[in-house]
C-alpha positions as CSV (number, residue, x, y, z in Angstrom):
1,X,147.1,-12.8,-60.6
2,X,149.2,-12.4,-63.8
3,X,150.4,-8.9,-61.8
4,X,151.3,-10.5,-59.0
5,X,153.4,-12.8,-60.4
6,X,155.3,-10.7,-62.4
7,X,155.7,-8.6,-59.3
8,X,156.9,-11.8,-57.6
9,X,159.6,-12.5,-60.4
10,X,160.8,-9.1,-60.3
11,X,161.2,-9.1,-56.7
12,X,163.1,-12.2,-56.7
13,X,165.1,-10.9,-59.6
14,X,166.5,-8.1,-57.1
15,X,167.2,-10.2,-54.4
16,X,171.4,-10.7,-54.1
17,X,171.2,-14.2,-53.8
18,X,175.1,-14.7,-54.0
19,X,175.3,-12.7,-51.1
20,X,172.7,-15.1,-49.4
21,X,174.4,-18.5,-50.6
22,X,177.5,-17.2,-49.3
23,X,176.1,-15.7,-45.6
24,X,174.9,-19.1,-45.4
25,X,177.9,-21.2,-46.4
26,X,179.5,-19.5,-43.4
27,X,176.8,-19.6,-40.9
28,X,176.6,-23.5,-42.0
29,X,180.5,-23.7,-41.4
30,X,180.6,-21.7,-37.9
31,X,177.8,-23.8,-36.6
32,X,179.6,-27.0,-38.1
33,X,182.4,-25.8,-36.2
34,X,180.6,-24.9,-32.9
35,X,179.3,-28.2,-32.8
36,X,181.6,-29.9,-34.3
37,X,185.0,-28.9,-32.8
38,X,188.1,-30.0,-35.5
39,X,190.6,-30.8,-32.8
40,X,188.8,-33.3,-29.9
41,X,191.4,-33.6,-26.8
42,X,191.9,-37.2,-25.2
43,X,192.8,-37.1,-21.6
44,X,195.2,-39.0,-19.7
45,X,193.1,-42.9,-18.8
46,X,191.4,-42.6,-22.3
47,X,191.4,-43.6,-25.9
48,X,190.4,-41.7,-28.9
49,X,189.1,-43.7,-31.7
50,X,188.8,-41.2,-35.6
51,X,186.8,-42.8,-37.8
52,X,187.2,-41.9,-41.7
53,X,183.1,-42.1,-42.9
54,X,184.4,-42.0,-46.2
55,X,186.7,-44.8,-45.9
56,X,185.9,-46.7,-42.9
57,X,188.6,-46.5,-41.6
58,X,190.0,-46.0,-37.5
59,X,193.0,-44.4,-36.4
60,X,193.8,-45.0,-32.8
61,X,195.0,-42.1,-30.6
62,X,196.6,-41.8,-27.0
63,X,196.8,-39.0,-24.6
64,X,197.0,-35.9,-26.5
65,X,194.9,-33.8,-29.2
66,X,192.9,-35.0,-32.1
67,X,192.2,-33.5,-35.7
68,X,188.6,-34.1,-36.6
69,X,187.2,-32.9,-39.7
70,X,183.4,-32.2,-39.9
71,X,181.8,-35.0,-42.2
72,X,184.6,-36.3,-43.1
73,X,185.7,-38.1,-39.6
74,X,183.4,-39.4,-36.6
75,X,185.3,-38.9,-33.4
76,X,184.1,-41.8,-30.3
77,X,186.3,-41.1,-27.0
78,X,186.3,-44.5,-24.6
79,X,187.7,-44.4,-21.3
80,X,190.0,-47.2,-19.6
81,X,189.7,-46.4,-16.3
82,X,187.9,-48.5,-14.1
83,X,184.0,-48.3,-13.4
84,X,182.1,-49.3,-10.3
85,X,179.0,-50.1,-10.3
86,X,176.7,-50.1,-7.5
87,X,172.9,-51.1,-8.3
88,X,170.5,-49.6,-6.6
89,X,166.9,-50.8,-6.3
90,X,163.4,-50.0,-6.2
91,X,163.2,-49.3,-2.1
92,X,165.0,-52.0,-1.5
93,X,168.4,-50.9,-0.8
94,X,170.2,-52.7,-3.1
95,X,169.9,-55.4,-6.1
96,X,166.6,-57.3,-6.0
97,X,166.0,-60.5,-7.0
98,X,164.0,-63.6,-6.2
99,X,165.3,-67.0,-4.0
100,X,164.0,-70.8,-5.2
101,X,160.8,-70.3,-3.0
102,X,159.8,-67.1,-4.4
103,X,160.8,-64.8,-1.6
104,X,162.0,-61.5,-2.5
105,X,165.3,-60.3,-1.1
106,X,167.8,-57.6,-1.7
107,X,171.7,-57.1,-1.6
108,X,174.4,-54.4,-1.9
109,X,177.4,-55.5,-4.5
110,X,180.2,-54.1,-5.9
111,X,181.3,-54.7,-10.0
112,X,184.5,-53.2,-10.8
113,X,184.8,-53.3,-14.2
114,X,186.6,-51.5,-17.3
115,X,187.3,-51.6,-20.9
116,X,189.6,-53.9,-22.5
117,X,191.7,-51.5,-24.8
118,X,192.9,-54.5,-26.9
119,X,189.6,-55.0,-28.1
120,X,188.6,-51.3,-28.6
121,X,188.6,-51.8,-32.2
122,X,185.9,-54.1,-32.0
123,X,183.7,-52.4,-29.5
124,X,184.0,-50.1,-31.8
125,X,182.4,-51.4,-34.8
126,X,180.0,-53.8,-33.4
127,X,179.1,-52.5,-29.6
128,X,176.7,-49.5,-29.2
129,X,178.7,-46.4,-27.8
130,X,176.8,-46.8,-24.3
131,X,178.6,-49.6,-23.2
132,X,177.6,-49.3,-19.2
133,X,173.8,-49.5,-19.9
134,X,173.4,-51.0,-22.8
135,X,176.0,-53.9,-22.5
136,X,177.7,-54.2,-19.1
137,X,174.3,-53.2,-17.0
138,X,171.9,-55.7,-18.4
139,X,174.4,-58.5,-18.3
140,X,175.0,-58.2,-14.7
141,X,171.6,-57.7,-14.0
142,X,170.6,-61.2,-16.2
143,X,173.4,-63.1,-14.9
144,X,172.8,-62.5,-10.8
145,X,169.1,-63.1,-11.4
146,X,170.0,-66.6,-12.9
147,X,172.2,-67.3,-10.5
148,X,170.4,-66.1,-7.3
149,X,167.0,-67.4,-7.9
150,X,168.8,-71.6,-8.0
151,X,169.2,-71.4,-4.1
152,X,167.2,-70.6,-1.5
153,X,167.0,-68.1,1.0
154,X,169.2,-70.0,3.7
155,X,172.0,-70.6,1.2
156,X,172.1,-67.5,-0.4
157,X,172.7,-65.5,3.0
158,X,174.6,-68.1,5.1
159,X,176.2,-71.5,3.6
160,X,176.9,-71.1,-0.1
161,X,177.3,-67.0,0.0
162,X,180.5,-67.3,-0.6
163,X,180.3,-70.4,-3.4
164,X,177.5,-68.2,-5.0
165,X,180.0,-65.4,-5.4
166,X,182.7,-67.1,-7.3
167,X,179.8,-68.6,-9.9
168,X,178.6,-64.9,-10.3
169,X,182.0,-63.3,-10.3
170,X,183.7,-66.7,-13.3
171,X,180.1,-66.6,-15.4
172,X,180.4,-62.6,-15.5
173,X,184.4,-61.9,-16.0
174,X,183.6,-64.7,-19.2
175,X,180.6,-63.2,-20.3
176,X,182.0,-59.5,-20.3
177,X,185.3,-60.6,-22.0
178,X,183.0,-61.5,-24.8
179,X,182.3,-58.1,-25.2
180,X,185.4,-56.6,-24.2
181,X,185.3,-55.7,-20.7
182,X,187.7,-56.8,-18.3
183,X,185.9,-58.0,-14.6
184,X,188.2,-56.3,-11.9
185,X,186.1,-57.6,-8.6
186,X,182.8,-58.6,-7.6
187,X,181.7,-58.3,-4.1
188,X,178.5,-59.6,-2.3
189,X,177.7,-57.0,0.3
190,X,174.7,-57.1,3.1
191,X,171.9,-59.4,2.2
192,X,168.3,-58.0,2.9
193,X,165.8,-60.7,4.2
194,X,162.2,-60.3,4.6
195,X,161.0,-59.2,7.9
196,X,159.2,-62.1,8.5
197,X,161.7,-64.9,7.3
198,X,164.2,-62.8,9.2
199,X,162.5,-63.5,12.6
200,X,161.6,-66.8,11.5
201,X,165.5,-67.8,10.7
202,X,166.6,-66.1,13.9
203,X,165.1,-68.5,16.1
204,X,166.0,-71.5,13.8
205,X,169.6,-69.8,14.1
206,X,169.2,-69.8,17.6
207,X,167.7,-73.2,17.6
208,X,170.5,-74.3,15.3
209,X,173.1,-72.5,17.2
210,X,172.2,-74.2,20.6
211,X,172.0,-77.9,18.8
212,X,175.6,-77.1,17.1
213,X,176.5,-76.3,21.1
214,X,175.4,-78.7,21.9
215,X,176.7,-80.8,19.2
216,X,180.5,-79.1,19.5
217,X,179.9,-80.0,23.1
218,X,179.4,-83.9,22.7
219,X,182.2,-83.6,20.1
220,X,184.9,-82.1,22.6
221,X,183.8,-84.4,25.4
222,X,184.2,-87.2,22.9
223,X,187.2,-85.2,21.7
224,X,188.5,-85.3,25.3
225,X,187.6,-89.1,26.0
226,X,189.4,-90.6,22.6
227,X,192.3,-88.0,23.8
228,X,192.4,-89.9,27.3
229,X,192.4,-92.9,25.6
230,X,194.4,-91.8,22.9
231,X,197.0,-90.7,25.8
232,X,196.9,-94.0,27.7
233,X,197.4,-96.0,24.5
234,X,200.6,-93.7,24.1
235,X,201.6,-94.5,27.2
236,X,200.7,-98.2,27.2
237,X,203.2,-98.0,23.5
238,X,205.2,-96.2,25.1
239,X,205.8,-98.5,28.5
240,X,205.6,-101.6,25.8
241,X,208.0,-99.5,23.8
242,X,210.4,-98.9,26.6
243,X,210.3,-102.4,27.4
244,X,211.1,-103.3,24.7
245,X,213.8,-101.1,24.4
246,X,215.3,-102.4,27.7
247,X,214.9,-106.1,26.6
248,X,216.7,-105.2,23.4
249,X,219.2,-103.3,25.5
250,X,219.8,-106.6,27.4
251,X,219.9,-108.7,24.6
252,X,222.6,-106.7,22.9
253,X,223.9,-106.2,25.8
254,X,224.1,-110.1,26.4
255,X,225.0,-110.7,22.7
256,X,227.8,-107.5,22.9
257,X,229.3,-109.2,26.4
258,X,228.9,-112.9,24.9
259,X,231.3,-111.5,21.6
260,X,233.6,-109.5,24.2
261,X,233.7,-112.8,25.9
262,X,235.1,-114.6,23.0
263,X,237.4,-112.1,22.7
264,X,238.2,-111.9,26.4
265,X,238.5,-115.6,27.1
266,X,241.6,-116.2,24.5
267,X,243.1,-113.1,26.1
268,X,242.6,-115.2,29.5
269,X,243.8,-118.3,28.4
270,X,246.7,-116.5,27.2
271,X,247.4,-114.6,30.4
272,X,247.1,-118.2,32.7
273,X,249.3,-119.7,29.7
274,X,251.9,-116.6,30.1
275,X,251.6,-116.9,33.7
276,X,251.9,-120.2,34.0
277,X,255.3,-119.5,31.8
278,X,256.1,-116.9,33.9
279,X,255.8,-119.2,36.3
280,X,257.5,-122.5,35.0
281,X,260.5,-120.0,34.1
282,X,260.5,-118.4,37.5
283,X,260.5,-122.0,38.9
284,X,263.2,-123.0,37.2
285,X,265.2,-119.4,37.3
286,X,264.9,-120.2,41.1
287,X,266.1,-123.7,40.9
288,X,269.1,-122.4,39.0
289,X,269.1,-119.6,41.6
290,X,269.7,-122.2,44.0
291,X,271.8,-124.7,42.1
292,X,274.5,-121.6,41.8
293,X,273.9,-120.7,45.2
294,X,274.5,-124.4,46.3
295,X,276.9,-124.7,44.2
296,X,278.5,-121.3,45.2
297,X,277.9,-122.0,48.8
298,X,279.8,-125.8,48.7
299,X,282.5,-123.9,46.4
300,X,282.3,-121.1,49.6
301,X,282.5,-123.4,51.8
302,X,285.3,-125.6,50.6
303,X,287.2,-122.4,50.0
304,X,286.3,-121.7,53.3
305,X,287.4,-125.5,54.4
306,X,290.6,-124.9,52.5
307,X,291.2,-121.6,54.2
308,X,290.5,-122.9,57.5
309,X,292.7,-125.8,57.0
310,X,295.4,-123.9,55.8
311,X,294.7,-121.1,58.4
312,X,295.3,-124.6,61.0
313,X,298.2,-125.6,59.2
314,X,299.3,-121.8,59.2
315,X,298.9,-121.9,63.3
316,X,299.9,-126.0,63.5
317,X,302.9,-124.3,61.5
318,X,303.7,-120.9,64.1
319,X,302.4,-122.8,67.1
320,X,305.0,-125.7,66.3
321,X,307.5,-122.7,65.3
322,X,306.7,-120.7,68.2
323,X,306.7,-124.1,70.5
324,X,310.1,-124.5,69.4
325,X,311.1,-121.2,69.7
326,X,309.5,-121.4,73.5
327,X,311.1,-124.4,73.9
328,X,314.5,-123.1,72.6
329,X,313.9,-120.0,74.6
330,X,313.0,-122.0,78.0
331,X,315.8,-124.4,77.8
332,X,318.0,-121.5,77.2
333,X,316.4,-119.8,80.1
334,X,316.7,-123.0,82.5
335,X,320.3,-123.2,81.6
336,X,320.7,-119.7,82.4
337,X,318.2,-119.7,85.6
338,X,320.2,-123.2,86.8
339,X,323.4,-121.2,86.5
340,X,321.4,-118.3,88.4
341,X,318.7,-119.2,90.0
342,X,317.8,-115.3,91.2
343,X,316.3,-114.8,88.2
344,X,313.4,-117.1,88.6
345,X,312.1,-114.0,90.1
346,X,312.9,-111.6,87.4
347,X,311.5,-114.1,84.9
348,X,308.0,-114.7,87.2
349,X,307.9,-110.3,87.1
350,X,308.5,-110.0,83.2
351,X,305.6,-112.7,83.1
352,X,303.7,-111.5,85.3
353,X,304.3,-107.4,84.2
354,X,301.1,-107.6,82.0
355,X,298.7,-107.9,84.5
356,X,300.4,-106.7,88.0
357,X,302.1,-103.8,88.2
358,X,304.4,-104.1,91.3
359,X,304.7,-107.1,93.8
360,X,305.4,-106.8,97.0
361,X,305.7,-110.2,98.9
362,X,307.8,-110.5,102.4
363,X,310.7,-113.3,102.0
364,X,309.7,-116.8,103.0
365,X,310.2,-117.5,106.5
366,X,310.9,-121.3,106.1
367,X,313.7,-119.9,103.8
368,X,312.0,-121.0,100.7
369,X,311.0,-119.6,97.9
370,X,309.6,-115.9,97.9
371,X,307.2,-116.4,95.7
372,X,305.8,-120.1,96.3
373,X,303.0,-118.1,98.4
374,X,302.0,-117.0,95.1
375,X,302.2,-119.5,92.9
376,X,300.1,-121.9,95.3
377,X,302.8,-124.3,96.9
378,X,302.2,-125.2,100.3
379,X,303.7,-127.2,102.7
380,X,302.9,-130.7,103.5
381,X,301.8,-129.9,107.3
382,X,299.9,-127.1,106.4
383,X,298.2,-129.5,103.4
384,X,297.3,-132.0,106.2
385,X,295.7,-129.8,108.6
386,X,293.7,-128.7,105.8
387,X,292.6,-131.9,105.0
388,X,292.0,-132.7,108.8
389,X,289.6,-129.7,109.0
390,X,287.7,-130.9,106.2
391,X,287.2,-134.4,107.5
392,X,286.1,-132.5,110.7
């Protein structure tokens, strides 16, 4: 035994173990940095977050590459871009949960989800590094069992789908901020029913759909009937209303031809009242018209009186003139003819030259006077006989 061991220490006496410290420094170091990489890249939708273990401190870092130091900095890489998550269940095609009565159901949904990169920092310290199933999974999953198993079958596929939605989508965008994920959308997809309750609920659908038939049926016909009635009472307004309208027409109307009336019966008055001047001074124009007329006919005629009587005084005056001159001239012509009496026929020519031309008459044969025959003389026999015959 004691030779063994003293073959041992020699032996580990010759080993180079210098050599062997520093061979394993720098296998230590390349497998550090084979694992451990210094410079970590962060893509383009993501955020680096270097944490000094020393220090505790984090240093936030964009698009771009990253110095890490092995144990010195841990190096957690979170990405912003959005996530969709589709669950899938056990055989069920979808998300399976339980209604009020206990019946089982599935559905297909939609979250769309992603980080919030304001609260990265947090997440960070206090949020595990698997943030889809550790955090966001069993969140969703706890909230849409809550929710879905408060309503039955009837409302969760037909009259509150869409009600249910918006409770599921406002409970989880609040309960996700909490932790610093941002809700994008939440969709309710197709809705799995048992086979049984399916058949079941398509003929009370059916059922249902004939009695709201029949119910949207009555409802137009009584829809129809209060629109006839609806349309005869808008008539009947409107015949009341047109009436009305027509006696209101009538009355103004009245009332507008009553005020023209007061207008238009002074305007009358004042026409009779002008015409009846017009007339008065017409009237009395014409009397004066036929004063000066009198009065210019009696001046007319006494001028005229006064030229006629003058005109008679002018031929009193030349017939009195010319009777003297005749008489002047005849005596003068008796003297003469008495001194001659041949010209008795010259002077019975010149008389008669006017309206004879030439007179021929045989002399008398009793010796008279030639022209006695003309001048009607006859003798007293021939006067006798004449008077004889005529008693005869």
């Amino acid at each position: 035994m004691e030779k063994a061991a003293q073959c041992l220490h020699s032996g580990l006496r010759n080993i180079p173990w210098r050599r062997l410290t520093l061979i394993g420094l720098l296998g230590a170091a390349i497998y550090g940095i084979a694992t451990h990489p210094p410079v970590q890249p962060v893509a383009s939708g993501e955020v680096g977050l270097r944490v000094n273990q020393w220090t505790g401190t984090f240093s936030r870092f964009e698009e771009g590459q990253v110095l890490v130091i092995p144990m010195i900095h841990e190096f957690r890489l979170y990405s912003l871009r959005d996530r969709v998550y589709q669950p899938e269940s056990e055989g069920a095609g979808g998300f399976s949960f339980q209604s009020i009565e206990g019946l089982t159901l599935s559905t297909e949904m939609t979250v769309r989800y992603a980080l919030d990169a304001d609260k990265l920092l947090s997440i960070a310290r206090n949020l595990p590094s698997d943030m889809d199933n550790e955090i966001v999974l069993p969140v969703i999953a706890g909230i849409l069992h809550k929710n879905f198993s408060r309503y039955t079958v009837r409302e969760i596929f037909s009259s509150r789908r869409q009600e249910i939605q918006d409770e599921i989508a406002k409970e989880l965008q609040a309960r996700l901020a909490e932790d610093g994920v941002k809700l994008k959308s939440f969709t309710v997809g197709k809705i799995n029913l048992p086979p049984d309750y399916l058949r079941g609920m398509e003929k009370m659908l059916a059922a249902e759909l004939a009695s709201e038939q029949m119910k949207y049926t009555l409802e137009l016909k009584e829809k129809e009937v209060k629109e006839s009635e609806l349309r005869a009472e808008a008539e009947k307004v409107s015949r009341e209303k047109a009436a009305e309208a027509a006696a209101q027409e009538q009355v103004i109307a009245a009332q507008a031809q009553a005020e023209a009336m007061k207008h238009i019966l002074p305007f009358k008055e004042q026409q009779i009242k002008q015409r009846q001047l017009e007339a008065e001074a017409d009237k009395q124009q014409r009397v004066k018209n036929a004063q000066a007329n009198a009065e210019a006919r009696v001046i007319e005629a006494a001028a005229e009186a006064d030229s006629r009587k003058k005109l008679a005084d002018a031929e009193v005056y030349r017939l009195d003139q010319v009777g003297k001159v005749n008489s002047e001239q005849l005596a003068r012509e008796g003297a003469i003819i008495t001194k001659n009496p041949l010209l008795i026929q010259k002077t019975l020519a010149e008389k008669l030259s006017d309206k004879v031309q030439v007179i021929i008459a045989p002399p008398g044969t009793n010796g008279r006077f030639i022209g006695e025959n003309l001048i009607g003389r006859i003798s007293g026999d021939q006067a006798g006989n004449n008077a004889a015959e005529e008693d005869n």
